[in-house]
N, C-alpha and C positions, 0 to 999 in steps of 0.2 A: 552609597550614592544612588539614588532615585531614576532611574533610566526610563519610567513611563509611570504615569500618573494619571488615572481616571477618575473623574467626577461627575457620578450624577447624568450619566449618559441614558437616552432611551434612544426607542426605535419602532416606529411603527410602517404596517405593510397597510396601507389602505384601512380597515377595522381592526386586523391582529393586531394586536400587541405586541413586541416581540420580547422586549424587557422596558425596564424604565429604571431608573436612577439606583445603573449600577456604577459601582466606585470600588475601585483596587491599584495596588501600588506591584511594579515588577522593580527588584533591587539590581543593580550591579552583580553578577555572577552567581544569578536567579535560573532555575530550568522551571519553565512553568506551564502546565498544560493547562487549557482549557476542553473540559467534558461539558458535554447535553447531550438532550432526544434530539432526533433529526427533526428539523424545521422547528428549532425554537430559535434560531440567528445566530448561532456559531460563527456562522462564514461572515453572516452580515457585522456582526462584531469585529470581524479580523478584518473587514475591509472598510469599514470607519478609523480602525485604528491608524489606516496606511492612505488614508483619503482615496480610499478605490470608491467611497460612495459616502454621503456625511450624513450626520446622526441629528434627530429632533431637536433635539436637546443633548446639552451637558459640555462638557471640555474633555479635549485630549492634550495630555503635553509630557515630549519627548525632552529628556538632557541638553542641553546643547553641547554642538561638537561633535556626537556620537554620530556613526556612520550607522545604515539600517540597511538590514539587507530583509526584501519577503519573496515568500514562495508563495502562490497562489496556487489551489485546488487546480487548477486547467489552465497553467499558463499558456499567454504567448510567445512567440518568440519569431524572429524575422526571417520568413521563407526565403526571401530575397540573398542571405548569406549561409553561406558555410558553419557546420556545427564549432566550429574552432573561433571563425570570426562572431557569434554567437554567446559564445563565452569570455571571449576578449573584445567584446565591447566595450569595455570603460574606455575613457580618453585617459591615458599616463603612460610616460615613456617606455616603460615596460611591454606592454601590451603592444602599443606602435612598431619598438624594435620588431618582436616576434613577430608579428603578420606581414610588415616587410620583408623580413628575413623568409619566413615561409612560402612568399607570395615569389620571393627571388628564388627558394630551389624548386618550385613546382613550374614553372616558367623556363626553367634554364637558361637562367638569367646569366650576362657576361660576366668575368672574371672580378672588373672593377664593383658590378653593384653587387655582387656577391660575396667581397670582401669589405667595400662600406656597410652591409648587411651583420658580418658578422662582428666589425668592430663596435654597431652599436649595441648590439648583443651585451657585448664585454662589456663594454662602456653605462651599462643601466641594469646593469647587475640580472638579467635577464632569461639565464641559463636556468638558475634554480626555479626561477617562475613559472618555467615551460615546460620544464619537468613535473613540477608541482599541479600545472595544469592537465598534463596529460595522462598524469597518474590517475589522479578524480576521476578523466574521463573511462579510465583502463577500468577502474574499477566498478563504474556505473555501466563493465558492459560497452563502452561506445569507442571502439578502433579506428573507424573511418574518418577522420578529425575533417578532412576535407568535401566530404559529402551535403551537399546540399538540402538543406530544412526543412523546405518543402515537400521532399523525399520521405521523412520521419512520420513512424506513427504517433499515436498521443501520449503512450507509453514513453516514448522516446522521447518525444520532446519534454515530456514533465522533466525525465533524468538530465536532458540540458539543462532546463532553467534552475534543476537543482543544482550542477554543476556550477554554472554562472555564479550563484549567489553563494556557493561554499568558498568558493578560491577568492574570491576578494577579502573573505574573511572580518568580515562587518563586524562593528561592536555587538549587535544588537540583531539577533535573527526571529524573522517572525515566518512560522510553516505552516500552513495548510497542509496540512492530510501530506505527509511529504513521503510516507513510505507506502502509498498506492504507487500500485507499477512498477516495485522493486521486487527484485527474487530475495530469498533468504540468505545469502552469502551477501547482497548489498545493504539490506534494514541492519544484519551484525554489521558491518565495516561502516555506516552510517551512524549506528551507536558509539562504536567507539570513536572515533572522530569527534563528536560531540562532548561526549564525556572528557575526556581527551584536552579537547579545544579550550575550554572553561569559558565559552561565549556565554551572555547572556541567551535566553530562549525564552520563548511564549510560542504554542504550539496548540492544533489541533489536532490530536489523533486519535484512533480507539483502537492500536495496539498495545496489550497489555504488560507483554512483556518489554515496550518500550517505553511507557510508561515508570513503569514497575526499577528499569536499570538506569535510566536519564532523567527526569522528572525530580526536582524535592520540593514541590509544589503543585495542588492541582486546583482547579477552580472552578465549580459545577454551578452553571444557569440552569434553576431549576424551576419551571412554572413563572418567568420573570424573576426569579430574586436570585442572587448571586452568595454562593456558598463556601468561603474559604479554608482549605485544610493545609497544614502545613506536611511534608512529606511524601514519602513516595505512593504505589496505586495500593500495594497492603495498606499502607496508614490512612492513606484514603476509606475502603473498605472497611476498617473497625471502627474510622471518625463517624463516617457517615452514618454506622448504623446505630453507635451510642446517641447520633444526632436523631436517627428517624425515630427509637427507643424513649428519646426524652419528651420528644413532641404524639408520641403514642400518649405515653402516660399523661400529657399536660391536656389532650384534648378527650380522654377518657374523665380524667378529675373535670374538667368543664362541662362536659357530658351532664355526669352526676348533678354538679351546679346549677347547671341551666336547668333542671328537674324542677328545681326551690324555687329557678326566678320565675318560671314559668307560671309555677301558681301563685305566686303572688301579683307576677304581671295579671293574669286574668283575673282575680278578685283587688285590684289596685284602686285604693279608693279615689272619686272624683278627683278633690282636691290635688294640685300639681303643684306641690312644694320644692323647694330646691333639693331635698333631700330626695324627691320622688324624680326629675327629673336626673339626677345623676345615678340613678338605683337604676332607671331606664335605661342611661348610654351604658351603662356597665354592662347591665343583660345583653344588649347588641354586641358591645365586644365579644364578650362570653360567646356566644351567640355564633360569631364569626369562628373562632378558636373549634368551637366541637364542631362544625360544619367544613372546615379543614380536611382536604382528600392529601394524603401524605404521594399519592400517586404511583405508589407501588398496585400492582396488580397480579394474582396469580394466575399463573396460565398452566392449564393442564390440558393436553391434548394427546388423550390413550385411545389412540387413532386402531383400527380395523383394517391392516390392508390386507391385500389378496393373496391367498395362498401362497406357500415358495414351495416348490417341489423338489423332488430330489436331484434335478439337472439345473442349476442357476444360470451362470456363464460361465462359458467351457474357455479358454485360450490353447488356439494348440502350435505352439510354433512360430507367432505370428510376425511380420519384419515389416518397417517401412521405409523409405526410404525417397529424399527428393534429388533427383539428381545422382550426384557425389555422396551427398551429406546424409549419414544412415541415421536416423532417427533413434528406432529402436528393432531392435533383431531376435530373432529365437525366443520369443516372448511365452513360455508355458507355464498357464496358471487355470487353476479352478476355485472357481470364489465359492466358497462356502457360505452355509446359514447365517446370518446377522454379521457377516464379513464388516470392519470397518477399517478402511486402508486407506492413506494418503499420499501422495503425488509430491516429490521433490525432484526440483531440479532445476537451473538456470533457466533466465528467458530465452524462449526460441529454444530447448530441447527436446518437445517435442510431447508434450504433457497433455496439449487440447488437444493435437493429433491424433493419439493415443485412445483420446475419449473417445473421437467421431468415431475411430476404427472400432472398438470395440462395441459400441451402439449399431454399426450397421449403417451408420453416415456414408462410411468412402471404406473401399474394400483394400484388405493387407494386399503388398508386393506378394507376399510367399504367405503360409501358414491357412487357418482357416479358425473361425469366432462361430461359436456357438451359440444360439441365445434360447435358456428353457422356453418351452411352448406356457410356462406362467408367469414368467416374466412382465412386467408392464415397469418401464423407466420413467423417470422423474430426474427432469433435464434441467437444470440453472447452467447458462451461459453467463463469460464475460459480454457478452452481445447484450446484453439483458432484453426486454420486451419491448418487439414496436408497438405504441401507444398510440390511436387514432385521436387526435385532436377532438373534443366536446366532449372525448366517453366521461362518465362518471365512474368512481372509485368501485360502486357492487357492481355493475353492468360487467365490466373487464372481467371480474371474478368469475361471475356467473356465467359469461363464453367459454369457462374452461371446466364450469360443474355447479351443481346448487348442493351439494351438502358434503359431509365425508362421514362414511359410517364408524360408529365408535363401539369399541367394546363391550358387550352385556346388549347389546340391540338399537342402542340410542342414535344421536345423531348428530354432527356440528354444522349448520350453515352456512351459507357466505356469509353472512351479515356477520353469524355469532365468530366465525374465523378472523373478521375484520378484529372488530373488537379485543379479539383473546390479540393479535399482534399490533397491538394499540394504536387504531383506527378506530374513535369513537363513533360513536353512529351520528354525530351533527357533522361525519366529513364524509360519509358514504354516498354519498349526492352532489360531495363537489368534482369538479371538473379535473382530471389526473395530470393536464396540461400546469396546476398550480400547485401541484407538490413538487417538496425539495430533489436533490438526488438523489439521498438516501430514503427518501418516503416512497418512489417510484422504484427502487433496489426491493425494499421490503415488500412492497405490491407486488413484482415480479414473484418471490420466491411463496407467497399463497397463490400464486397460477399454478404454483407447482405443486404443491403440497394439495389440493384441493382434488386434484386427477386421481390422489390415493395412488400411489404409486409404491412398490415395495421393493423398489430397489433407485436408490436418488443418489444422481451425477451431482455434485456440486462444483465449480469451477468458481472457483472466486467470490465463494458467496458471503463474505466478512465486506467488503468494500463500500464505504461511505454507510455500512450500519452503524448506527449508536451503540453505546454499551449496554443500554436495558433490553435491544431489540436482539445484541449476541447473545444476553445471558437466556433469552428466551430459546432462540434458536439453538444453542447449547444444550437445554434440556430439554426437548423434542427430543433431539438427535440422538443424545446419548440413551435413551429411552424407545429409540426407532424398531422398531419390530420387522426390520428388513435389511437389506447391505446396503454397503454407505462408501460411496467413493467421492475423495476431495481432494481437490487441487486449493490449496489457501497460501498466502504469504504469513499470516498471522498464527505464529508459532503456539500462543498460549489456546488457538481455538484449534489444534491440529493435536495438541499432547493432548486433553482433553478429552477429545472424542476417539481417534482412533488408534488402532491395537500393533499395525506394523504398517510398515511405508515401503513405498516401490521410489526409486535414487535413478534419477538418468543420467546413467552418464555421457561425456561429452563424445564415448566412442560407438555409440548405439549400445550400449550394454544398460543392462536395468537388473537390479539388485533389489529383490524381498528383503529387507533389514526388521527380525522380530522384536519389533517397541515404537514408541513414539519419536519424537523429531527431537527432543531434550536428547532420549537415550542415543538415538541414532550420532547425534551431534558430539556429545558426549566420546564415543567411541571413535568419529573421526578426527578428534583434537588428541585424542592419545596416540592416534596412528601418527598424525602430522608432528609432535611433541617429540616422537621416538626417529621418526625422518630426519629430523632439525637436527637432533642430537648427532644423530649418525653423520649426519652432512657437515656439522660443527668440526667434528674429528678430522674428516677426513681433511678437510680446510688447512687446518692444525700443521696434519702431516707433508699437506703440499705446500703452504707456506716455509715448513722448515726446512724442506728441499730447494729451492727456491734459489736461486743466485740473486745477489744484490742486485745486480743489472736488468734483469727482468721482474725482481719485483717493484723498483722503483721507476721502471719503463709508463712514459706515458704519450698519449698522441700525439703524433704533427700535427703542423697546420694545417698539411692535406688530407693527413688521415682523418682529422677530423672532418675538414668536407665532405668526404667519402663516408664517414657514418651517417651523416645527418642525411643526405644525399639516398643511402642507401634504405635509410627508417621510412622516407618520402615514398621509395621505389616500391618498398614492401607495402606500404599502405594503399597504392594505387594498383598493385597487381593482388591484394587478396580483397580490395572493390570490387576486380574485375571478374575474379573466382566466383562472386558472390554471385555478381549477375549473371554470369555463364550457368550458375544451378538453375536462378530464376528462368532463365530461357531453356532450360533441359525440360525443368517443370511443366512450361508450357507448351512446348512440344515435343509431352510424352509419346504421343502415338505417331510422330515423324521420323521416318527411321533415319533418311536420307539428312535430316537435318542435325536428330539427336549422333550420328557420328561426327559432323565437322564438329557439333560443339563439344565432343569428346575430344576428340585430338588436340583444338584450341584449349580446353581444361587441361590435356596434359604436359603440354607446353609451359603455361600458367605456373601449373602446380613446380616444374624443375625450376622455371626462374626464380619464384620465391623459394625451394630450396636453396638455388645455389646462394641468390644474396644475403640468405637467412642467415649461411655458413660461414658467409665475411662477416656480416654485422655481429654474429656472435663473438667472434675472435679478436675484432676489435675495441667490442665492450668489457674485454676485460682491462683494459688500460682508459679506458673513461673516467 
C-alpha cells in the first residue's frame, strides 16, 4: 500500500532553485531517509510534505486513514503546560483519564475525586498508557513529568515533541534531524524502538550508523534532481558510486564526441537542412552531458600548525563539582602528541564542563591544569558563532585570519578555505543572515580551523552538517597534525577518528577506555549480558523459595494509592533537590546561605530516601 506519493514537486527561494519536479513513492513499512548538501531544501521538502509551508508546483498525497505523526528540526511546544500535559495533548479518553487522575494526586485532591480518578483509569484501559508514556520520557532523560515548558532548554524540548509523537504511535512518522540533542544511550534505544515498531519512516538525518541499522531506503537531492537507492547507507555507498562511475564514463565518451561535433560544427556548411539542424541539437545535448560537474570535489588541506612541545596539557587531579552533584573528580591525565580522544557520557554529565575547565574557562574545585607555553586551542562550541546581521561569508572568515600556512611553504586563503569546504565563490559575498543551519555550522568551524590551531576542542561538531561536508571534516581530522578532543553523539564520526574515550560516569568518576565508542560499547554489552545473566539466576533461586502467598500477592486499593501517591512525592522532592544545587550554584561564595541550603539538601535527600524505600517494596507486587 502507497502511504505517500509525490509528483512533480518544485520549490523555489526567490532566484534558487531548490528542486523541481521531484516524484517518489514511500510504501507501507518503508524506513526511508532522505540525504543532501546543506541548503539544497531538505527541510523545505519535509515541511511541504506536512503543509508547514507549500510547494510551487506539483502534488503531495497521503493514504487515507493513516494517522501521521512529524518531528520538526526545532520544534514547538506549549510553554503554557506541563512536560506530561505536553505529551498528553491528544483529545481521547485515555489521555483525559491520566491528566485528571494526575491533576487529583498533585492537588491532594479528596477521597471521592481521587477515587472517580482512579476508576477512570481502570475504566479506558489507561494504566498501560501511562506507563508506556512515562517509560519514553524515562528514557529521553526527562523525570520531572510535572515541570513546566517553559522552564526547558531546546534540547529538551526537541526530546518532548519526540516524546509526544513516539507514544501516539502514528502510522506514518516523518523526523527531522530527530537524533540531535540526544546522548548515545538515547539514538541506540531510539533505534531500536523503530526498528522494533515496524512504522512507516521518512527521515532526515546524517547519522551514519542510523542510517546504516534503520533505513532500507535512501533518497539523495542532488544538484535538483532526486536519486533513488534501494537499501541501506553501505548499499547506498557502492549504488552511488557505480552511479557517479557510469556518469564519469558517459561524460568522458561525450567529451571525446563533442571533439568531432565541434569541428564539424565550425566548418558546417551554409545550408540548414533537416539533417543539419538535428546534427545541431544533438551537439548541445552532447554538449550539456561533458559540461556536467558530477560535484564531487577533492579537498586536501596538509595544513602547518604550530609547533607542540614536549609539555601539551598536564591534568593533575583535577574535580568539579556544582553543589551536591560531582561532575568529575581526581581527573589525571597528560595528553600526548597527536592525542585523539572522545567524550562519552549522558546529558548534563558534565562533558562541556570538562572542556571549559580544561581550556582555562572556569577554574577546577580542587587539582590544577596545565596548559604547554605552545599550545594555541581551537574551540568549536555547541554555542556556535554570534553572526552580525549584513556580514558577508569572507569578511566573518577573515576577522579571525587571511590565510593558514601549509606544508613545503605554501599557503590556503580564506577565499581558497571557503571553497575547499564548498562555499563557492558566487556565495562569498552573500550575506551569512541567508544561509541554512548547517551552512552557518560549517562557517563557524573555518573560524576555527583558519586560527591554525594544533590542538582542536570539538563539541558537537557533526550537528545539522551534511554527509559530503562530515566526510570532509573526517579527513582533515584524521590527518590532523595536532590533538583532537570531541565531544559528538554521532558514533560513526567518533570510531573513525579517535583512538580511546574518557566515560562519565554518573558518580563523578571518568574512565580512559583504550578504543573507540563501537569497542568501548562492545565491551559494556558483555558486562551488562553477564549482570542479566547473573540476575536471571538469582531470580530463579528467589522465586523457588518463594511461598505461594507471597508470590501471588498483589496491591490494595490503598496500597495502590500510596504508590502512585508516593511516585508523585518523589518526583516533586528530586525537583526540589535540583533546584536547591541551582541555588548552591549560585551562591557559591555565600557561606551564610550555602549552609541553610545544605541542611535543606539534607533533609530533601532522607525524604526521598525514605519514600524511595516504600515505593521500592511495593513495586514488587505492582
Amino acid at each position: 500500500m502507497q502511504y505517500l506519493k509525490v509528483q512533480d514537486l518544485a520549490k523555489r527561494y526567490g532566484e534558487k532553485l531548490l528542486f523541481e519536479n521531484i516524484s517518489f513513492l514511500v510504501s507501507e513499512g518503508e524506513k526511508v531517509a532522505l540525504v543532501a548538501a546543506n541548503g539544497s531544501g531538505k527541510s523545505s521538502l519535509i515541511r511541504a510534505l506536512v503543509g508547514a509551508e507549500s510547494a510551487d508546483s506539483g502534488t503531495i498525497l497521503f493514504a487515507k486513514g493513516i494517522q501521521v505523526g512529524y518531528l520538526m528540526q526545532d520544534p514547538e511546544i506549549d510553554s503554557n503546560l506541563s512536560i506530561l500535559e505536553n505529551v498528553l495533548y491528544d483529545e481521547n479518553p485515555a489521555t483525559k483519564a491520566i491528566l485528571a487522575y494526575e491533576k487529583a494526586l498533585s492537588e491532594a485532591a479528596d477521597s471521592d475525586t481521587l477515587n472517580k480518578a482512579l476508576a477512570d483509569m481502570d475504566a479506558n484501559n489507561a494504566w498501560d498508557y501511562e506507563n508506556r508514556v512515562k517509560t519514553m520520557l524515562f528514557k529521553l532523560n526527562i523525570s520531572n513529568f510535572h515541570l513546566n515548558a517553559a522552564n526547558l532548554s531546546g534540547g529538551e524540548k526537541k526530546r518532548v515533541a519526540l516524546a509526544k509523537v513516539l507514544v501516539n504511535e502514528p502510522d506514518f512518522l516523518i523526523l527531522d534531524e530527530p537524533t540531535n540533542h540526544l546522548d548515545l544511550d538515547m539514538i541506540e534505544w531510539l533505534e531500536e524502538w523503530l526498528i522494533l515498531s515496524k512504522k512507516t519512516l521518512f527521515l532526515i538525518t546524517h547519522d551514519r550508523y542510523f542510517l546504516e541499522r534503520v533505513c532500507d531506503k535512501i533518497i539523495e537531492l542532488e544538484n535538483g534532481i532526486l536519486y533513488n537507492y534501494s537499501g541501506n547507507y553501505s548499499d547506498y555507498l557502492e549504488k552511488k558510486q557505480a552511479r557517479q562511475e557510469n556518469e564519469a564514463a558517459n561524460i568522458s565518451k561525450a567529451k571525446n564526441l563533442m571533439r568531432t561535433e565541434l569541428e564539424w560544427m565550425r566548418r558546417m556548411p551554409k545550408a540548414r537542412g533537416t539533417k543539419s539542424k538535428s546534427r545541431i541539437e544533438s551537439f548541445y545535448e552532447l554538449q550539456a552531458i561533458a559540461n556536467k560537474n558530477l560535484g564531487e570535489k577533492e579537498i586536501e588541506l596538509q595544513i602547518n600548525p604550530e609547533r607542540l612541545g614536549s609539555k601539551i596539557l598536564e591534568l593533575h587531579k583535577i574535580s568539579k563539582s556544582y553543589g551536591e552533584k560531582c561532575l568529575f573528580k581526581g581527573v589525571d591525565y597528560k595528553f600526548k602528541r597527536f592525542d585523539k580522544v572522545g567524550l562519552i557520557g549522558a546529558n548534563g554529565s558534565g562533558k562541556s564542563t570538562f572542556l571549559r575547565t580544561i581550556t582555562g574557562q572556569i577554574e577546577p574545585d580542587s587539582g590544577k591544569v596545565v596548559i604547554g607555553e605552545t599550545i594555541k586551542f581551537g574551540i568549536y562550541s555547541q554555542d556556535g558563532l554570534d553572526l552580525k546581521p549584513g556580514m558577508k561569508l569572507i569578511e566573518v572568515v577573515r576577522e579571525f585570519g587571511e590565510y593558514i600556512p601549509l606544508k613545503g611553504g605554501g599557503k590556503i586563503t580564506a577565499s581558497q578555505l571557503l571553497e575547499r569546504f564548498l562555499f563557492p565563490s558566487y556565495m562569498h559575498y552573500v550575506h551569512v543572515d541567508r544561509l541554512s543551519g548547517g551552512e552557518k555550522r560549517r562557517l563557524y568551524l573555518l573560524t576555527v580551523l583558519i586560527q591554525n590551531p594544533n590542538f582542536l576542542i570539538l563539541d558537537e561538531p557533526t550537528n545539522d552538517l551534511d554527509l559530503m561536508t562530515l566526510n570532509i571534516l573526517e579527513d582533515f581530522l584524521a590527518d590532523f597534525p595536532g590533538c583532537l578532543l570531541i565531544v559528538s553523539h554521532d558514533r560513526y564520526f567518533m570510531d573513525k577518528l579517535v583512538e580511546h574515550v574518557f566515560v562519565f560516569g554518573d558518580d563523578g568518576s571518568l574512565i580512559d577506555f583504550p578504543g573507540n565508542y563501537s569497542q568501548y560499547r562492545e565491551k559494556q554489552e558483555l558486562e551488562e549480558k553477564e549482570a542479566r545473566s547473573a540476575k536471571a539466576t538469582k531470580a530463579v533461586t528467589t522465586q523457588e523459595n518463594m511461598s505461594p502467598a507471597v508470590e501471588n500477592r498483589k496491591l490494595s486499593f490503598e496500597e495502590r494509592k500510596l504508590f502512585n501517591k508516593l511516585e508523585k512525592e518523589i518526583e516533586k522532592l528530586e525537583a526540589k533537590k535540583l533546584s536547591i544545587h541551582e541555588e548552591m550554584a549560585k551562591y557559591a561564595d555565600n557561606f551564610e546561605k550555602l549552609k541553610n541550603l545544605g541542611l535543606e539538601l539534607k533533609s530533601t535527600e532522607e525524604a526521598i530516601d525514605e519514600k524511595s524505600l516504600r515505593w521500592l517494596e511495593l513495586s514488587e507486587f505492582v
